[in-house]
C-alpha positions in Angstrom: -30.2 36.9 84.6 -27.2 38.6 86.1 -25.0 35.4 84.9 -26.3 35.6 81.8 -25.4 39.2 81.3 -21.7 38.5 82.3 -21.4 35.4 79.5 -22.7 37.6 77.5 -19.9 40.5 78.3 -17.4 37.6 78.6 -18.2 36.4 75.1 -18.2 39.5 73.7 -14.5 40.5 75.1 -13.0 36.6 73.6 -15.2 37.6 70.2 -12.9 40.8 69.9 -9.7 39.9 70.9 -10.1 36.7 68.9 -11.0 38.6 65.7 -8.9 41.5 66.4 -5.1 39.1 67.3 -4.1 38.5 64.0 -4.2 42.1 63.3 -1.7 43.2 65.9 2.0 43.0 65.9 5.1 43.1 67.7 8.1 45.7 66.8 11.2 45.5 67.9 14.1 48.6 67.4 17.7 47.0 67.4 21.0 48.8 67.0 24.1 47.1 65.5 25.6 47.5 68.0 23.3 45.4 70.2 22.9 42.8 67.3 26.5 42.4 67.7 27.1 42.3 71.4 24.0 39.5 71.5 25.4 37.8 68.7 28.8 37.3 70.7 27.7 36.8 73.9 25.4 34.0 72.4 27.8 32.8 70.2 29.8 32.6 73.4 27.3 30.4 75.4 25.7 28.6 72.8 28.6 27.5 70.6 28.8 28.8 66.7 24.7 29.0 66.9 24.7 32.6 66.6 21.1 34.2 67.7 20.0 37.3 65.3 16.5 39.3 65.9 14.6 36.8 63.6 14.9 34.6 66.5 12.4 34.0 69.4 15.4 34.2 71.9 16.5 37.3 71.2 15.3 40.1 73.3 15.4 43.9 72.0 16.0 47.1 74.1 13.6 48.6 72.3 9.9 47.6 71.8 6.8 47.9 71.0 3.5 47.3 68.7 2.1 47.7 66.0 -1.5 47.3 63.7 -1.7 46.0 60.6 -3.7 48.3 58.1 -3.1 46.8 54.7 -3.1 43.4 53.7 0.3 44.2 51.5 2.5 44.4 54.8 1.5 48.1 56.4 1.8 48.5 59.2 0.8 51.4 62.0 2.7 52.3 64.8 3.3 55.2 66.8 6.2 58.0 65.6 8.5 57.7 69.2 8.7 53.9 68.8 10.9 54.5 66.0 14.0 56.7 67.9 16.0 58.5 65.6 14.8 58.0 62.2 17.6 59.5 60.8 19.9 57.0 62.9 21.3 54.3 60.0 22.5 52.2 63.3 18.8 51.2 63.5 16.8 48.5 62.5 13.0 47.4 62.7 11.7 44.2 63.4 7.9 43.3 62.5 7.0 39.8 64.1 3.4 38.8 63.6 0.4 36.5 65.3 1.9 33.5 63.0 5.7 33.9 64.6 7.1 35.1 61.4 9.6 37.6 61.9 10.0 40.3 58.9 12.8 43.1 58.0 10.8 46.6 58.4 11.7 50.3 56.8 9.8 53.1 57.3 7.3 53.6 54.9 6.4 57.4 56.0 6.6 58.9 59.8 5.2 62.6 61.3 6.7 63.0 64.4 3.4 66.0 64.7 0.7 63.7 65.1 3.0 61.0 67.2 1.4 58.3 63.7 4.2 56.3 61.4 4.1 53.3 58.7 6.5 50.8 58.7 6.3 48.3 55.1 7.0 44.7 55.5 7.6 42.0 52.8 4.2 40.1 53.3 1.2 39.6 51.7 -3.0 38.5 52.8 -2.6 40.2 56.3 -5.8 40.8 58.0 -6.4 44.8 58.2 -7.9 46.3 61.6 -11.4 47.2 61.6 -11.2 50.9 62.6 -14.3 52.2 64.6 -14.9 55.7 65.8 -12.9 57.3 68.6 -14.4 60.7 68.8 -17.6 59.2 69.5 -16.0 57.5 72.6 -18.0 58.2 75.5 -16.6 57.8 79.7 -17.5 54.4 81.5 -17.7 52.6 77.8 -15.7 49.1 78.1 -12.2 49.2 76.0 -10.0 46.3 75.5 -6.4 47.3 74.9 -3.9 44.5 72.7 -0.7 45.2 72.6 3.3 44.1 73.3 4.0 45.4 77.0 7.6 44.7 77.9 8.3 42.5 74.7 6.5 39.9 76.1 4.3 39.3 73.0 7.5 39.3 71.4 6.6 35.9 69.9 3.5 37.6 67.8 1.0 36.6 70.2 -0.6 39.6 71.7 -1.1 40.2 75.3 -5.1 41.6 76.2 -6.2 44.2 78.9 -9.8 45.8 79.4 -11.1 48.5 81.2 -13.5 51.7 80.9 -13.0 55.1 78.8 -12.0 57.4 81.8 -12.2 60.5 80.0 -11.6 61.7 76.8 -9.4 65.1 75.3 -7.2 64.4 77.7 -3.3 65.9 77.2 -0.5 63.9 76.2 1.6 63.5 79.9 5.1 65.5 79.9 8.0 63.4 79.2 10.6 63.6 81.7 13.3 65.2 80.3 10.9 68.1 78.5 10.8 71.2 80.8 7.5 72.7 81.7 8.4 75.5 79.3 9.4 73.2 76.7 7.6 73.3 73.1 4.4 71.1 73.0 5.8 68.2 71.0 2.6 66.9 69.1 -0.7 68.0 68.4 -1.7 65.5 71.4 -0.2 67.7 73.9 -2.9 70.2 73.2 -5.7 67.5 74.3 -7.2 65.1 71.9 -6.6 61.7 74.0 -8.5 58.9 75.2 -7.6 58.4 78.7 -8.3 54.8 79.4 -7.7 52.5 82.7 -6.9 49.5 80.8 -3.2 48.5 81.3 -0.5 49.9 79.3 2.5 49.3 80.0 5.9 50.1 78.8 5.7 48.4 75.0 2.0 48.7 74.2 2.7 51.4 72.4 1.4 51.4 68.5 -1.4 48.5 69.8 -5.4 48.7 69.4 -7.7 50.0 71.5 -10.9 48.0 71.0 -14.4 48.5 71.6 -17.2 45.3 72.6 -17.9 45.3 68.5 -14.0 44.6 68.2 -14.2 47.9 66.3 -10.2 49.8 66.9 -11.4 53.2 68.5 -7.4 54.2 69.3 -3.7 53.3 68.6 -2.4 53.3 72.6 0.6 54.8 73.4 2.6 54.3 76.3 3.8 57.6 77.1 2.8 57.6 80.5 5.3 54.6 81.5 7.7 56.4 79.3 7.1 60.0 81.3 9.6 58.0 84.4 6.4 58.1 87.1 3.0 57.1 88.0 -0.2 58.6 85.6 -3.5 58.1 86.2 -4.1 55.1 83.6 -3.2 55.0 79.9 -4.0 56.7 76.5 -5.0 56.2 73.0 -4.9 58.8 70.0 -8.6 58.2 68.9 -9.4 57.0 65.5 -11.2 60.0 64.3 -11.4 61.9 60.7 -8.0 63.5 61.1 -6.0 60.6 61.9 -7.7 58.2 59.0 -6.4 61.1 56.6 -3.4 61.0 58.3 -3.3 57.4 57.8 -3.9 57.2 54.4 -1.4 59.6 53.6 1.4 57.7 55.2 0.3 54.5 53.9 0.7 56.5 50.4 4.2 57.5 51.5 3.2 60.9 51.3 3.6 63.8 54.5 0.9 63.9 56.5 -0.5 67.2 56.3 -1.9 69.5 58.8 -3.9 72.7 58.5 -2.4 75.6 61.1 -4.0 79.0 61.6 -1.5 82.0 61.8 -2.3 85.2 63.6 
């Protein structure tokens, strides 16, 4: 009976990551200047083939992930993937699970609530399947796909799993913030999924899944990004705020937020 129960929990993590893969992608953020530099230095070893970010070889500073939510190209991500958006040196990169590597512009961004939309020129993607975060609960069983260290830079996302270690958590301090420093998004008031699942530097923008292969959380990576250890990862739950939020970006609209004065 006990063996039985595992296949069953085995089965049930494959089930979701299989039908949850094609959803995911990978991002990559490249400035000229680096196109350039790996274009020569390429060029240099490899003769006139010149190697440009459509190609498998070609490895970004910048990374991360993304989820598909709308089979006409749209793509979700979280806001500090993106760097400057203002910055014209920079360039986006969608690769997805069939290693097709597409242009990407920003579709709408809110740096508030840490949520963005890239568009991509594709059609008949497969659209997550979004569950319910605030009805995440601690010890429940979480898979987390993502693009940790560009590795999944080929479309094919990498899979961790773990439990729900708490929820409402706060976002973790960047680095270079001071401890007096303005709260940066409505996640540093507490509203995250703390999760022990591994997320590394790059999973970013992925999905965090739950045993129905239902996404419950886009993960973020800010604790790698914060420059020191943090007790596991996090995950901006999928919850009634963030699906407006969503569908407002997807519409190219600014995401709204309701504030209280005194």
């Amino acid at each position: 009976r006990g063996l039985q129960a595992l296949l069953a929990l085995e089965d049930a993590r494959v089930e979701a990551i299989d039908s949850n893969q094609q959803s995911i992608v990978s991002i990559a953020r490249v400035r000229s200047e680096q196109a350039r530099v790996w274009r020569d230095q390429m060029g240099f070893l490899q003769g006139a083939r010149a190697v440009e970010p459509t190609s498998p070889d070609f490895i970004p500073n910048e990374f991360a992930t993304g989820v598909i939510v709308s089979e006409r190209g749209l793509v979700l991500t979280n806001y500090h993937v993106l760097g400057d958006v203002e910055d014209a040196q920079n360039s986006y990169w969608v690769t997805t699970v069939e290693r097709k590597v597409y242009p990407a512009r920003i579709k709408a961004a809110d740096p508030r609530s840490d949520l963005a939309v890239l568009e991509i020129e594709a059609r008949d993607l497969t659209p997550i399947r979004f569950g319910r975060g605030d009805k995440a609960r601690r010890g429940q069983i979480v898979i987390a796909l993502g693009n940790p260290y560009a590795i999944a830079r080929d479309g094919q996302c990498s899979a961790s799993w773990g439990i729900i270690a708490n929820v409402l958590r706060k976002a973790p301090q960047l680095a270079e913030e001071s401890t007096t420093s303005r709260k940066p998004t409505l996640h540093h008031y507490g509203t995250l999924i703390q999760t022990d699942a591994r997320l590394n530097l790059g999973s970013s923008g992925g999905a965090l899944l739950n045993l129905k292969g239902e996404m419950i959380g886009l993960t973020t990576s800010l604790a790698a990004l914060s420059g020191h250890e943090q007790p596991g990862g996090f995950a901006l739950p999928v919850d009634d705020t963030v699906l407006r939020l969503v569908e407002s970006l997807k519409q190219g609209r600014e995401a709204e937020l309701g504030l209280l004065g005194v």
